[in-house]
N, C-alpha and C positions, 0 to 999 in steps of 0.2 A: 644458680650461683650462690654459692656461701654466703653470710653479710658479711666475710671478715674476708675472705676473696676478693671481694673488688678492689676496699683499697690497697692490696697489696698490691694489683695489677696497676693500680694506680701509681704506687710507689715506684714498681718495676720502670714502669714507663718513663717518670719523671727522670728518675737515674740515668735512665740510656741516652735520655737528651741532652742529658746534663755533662756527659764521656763523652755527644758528640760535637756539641758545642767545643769544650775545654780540647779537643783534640789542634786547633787551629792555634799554633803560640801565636803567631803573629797573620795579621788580617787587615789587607788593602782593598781598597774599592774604589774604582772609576767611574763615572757618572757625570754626563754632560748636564750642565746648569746653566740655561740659555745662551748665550755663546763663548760661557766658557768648559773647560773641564775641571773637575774636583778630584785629587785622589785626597782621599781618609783613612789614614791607618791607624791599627793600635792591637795589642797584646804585647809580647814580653820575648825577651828570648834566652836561650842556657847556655850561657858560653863561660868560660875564663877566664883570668883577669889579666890584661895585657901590661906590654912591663913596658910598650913606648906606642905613641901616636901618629897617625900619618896624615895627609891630605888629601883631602877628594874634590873633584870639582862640585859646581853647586848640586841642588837638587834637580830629578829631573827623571825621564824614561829613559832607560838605551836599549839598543838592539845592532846586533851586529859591529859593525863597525864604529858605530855611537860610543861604545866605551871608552875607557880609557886605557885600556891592556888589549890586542888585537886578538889575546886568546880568548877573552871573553863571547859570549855569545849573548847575554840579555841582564836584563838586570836595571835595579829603581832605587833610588835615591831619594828619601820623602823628608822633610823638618828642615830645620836649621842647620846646616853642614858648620862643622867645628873642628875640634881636635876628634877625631876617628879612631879605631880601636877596629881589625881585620878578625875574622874567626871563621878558619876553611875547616870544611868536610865534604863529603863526598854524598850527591844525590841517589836518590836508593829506587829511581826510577833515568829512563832518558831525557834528557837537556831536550826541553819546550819551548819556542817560540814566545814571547810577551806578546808581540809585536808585529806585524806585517812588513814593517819599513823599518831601516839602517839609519833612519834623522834622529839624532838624540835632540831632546826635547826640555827645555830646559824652565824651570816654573819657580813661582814664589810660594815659599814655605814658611809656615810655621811649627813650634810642637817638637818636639823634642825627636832627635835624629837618628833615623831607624832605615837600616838597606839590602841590599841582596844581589849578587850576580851569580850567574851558571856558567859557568867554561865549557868550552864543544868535547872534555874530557871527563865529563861526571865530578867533576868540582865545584863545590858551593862557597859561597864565601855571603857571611854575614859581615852588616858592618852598623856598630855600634858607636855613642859617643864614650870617647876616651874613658870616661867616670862612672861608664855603666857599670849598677851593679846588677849581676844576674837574676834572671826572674820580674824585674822595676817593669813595672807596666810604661809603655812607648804609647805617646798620643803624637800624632803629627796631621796636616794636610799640606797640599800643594795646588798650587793653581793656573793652569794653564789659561792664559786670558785670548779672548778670540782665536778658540781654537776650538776644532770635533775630534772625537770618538775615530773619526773614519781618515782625519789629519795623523795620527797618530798608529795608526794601526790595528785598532782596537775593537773588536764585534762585542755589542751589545749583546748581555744574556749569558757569555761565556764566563767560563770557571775553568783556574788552573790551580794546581795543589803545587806546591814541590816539596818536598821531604829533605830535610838536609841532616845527616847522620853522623854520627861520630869517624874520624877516619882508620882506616887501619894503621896499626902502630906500626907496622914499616914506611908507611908510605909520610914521605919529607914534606914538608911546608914551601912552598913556593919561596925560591932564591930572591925576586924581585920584591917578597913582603918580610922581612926576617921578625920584623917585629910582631906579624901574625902568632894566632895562639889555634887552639886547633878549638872547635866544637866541641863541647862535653856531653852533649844527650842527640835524643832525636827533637825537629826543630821543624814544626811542619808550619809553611808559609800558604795562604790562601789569596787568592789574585781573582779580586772578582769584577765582572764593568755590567756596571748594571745599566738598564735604559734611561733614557733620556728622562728626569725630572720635571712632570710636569705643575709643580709649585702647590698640591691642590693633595688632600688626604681623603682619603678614600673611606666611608663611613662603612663603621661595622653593623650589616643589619639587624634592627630588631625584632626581638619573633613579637607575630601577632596575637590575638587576643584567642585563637584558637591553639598557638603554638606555647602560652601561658597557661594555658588550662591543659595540655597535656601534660606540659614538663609539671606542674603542678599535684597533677595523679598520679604521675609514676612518681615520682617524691614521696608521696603520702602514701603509696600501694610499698613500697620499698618499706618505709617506717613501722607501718604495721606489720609486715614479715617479720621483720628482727624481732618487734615484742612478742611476737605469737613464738616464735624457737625458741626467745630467753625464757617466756614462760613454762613452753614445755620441759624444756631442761632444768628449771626449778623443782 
């Protein structure tokens, strides 16, 4: 391998993490924290600036029936519920489950107020605080007190995506939200519940006194290469 090959490979790699990361605007996470649950969320989302504000109940999980509109099918409510701001599109995959159970779930929040529901019709609906400006990074949590993962509906180790897309310019804005504004990009939401917290960090092992004296040679065997080629090419 070249000396000038590696770190490109290197660069190549860093980049790709970097597009997979940045792919998730926005990114929630559940995780039971001895008897209670945590959701944490945060990134941003690309929407429009709405011309009036609605209300929502407080923070919370729904599923099915849980919501507040009976066409909805799932959908999460994280921060501080305030003046609201609605922004529909259209999911660019099928309407997924959150949830196991139809109990909406209702928890205390902090963090600035970030949400999301799926209609059984391929309609997304972001829900923003009224003042958001597009792109504003969203921190929130919520806290479900004496409650599980399995109260909830919720299997540890799962990962849901949802994709929420610009709509087509025919298709109308919901009669019951007039004040909604439509989605302006693609808007990918990531729903992740991770296991149960066990309070305690997991060390990173260290190489031993044989695995230092390797990585040591090849370091030193690599340095010499590069000067033996600069100098030949001298």
């Amino acid at each position: 391998m070249s000396s000038t090959r590696f770190p490109r490979l290197l660069l190549s790699a860093l980049l790709l993490a970097a597009a997979s990361h940045a792919q998730a605007a926005y990114t929630v996470t559940f995780q039971q924290q001895g008897s209670n649950v945590v959701a944490t969320g945060s990134g941003s989302f690309t929407v429009s600036t709405p011309d009036s504000a609605v209300e929502l109940p407080q923070s919370g999980l729904f599923q099915g029936r849980g919501l507040p509109d009976s066409s909805n099918q799932a959908g999460f409510l994280l921060g501080d519920v305030g003046q609201v701001a609605l922004h529909y599109g259209q999911l660019s995959s099928a309407v997924t489950e959150l949830s196991a159970v139809e109990t909406p779930f209702f928890g205390t929040s902090s963090g600035g107020f970030a949400g999301m529901a799926v209609q059984s019709n391929g309609i997304c609906i972001l829900a923003t605080p009224f003042d958001y400006t597009s792109g504003a990074s969203l921190n929130n949590t919520t806290t479900w007190t004496n409650t599980t993962l399995a109260d909830m509906g919720l299997t540890a180790g799962s990962t849901l995506t949802f994709e929420c897309d610009p709509l087509p310019v025919a298709t109308a804005l919901s009669a019951e939200a007039p004040s909604a504004k439509a989605v302006t990009a693609n808007n990918v939401i990531v729903v992740r519940v991770l296991a149960a917290s066990t309070g305690t960090t997991q060390a990173v092992p260290a190489l031993g006194p044989f695995g230092l004296l390797a990585l040591g040679a090849a370091l030193g065997g690599w340095g010499v290469l590069r000067r033996r080629r600069a100098n030949a090419a001298a």
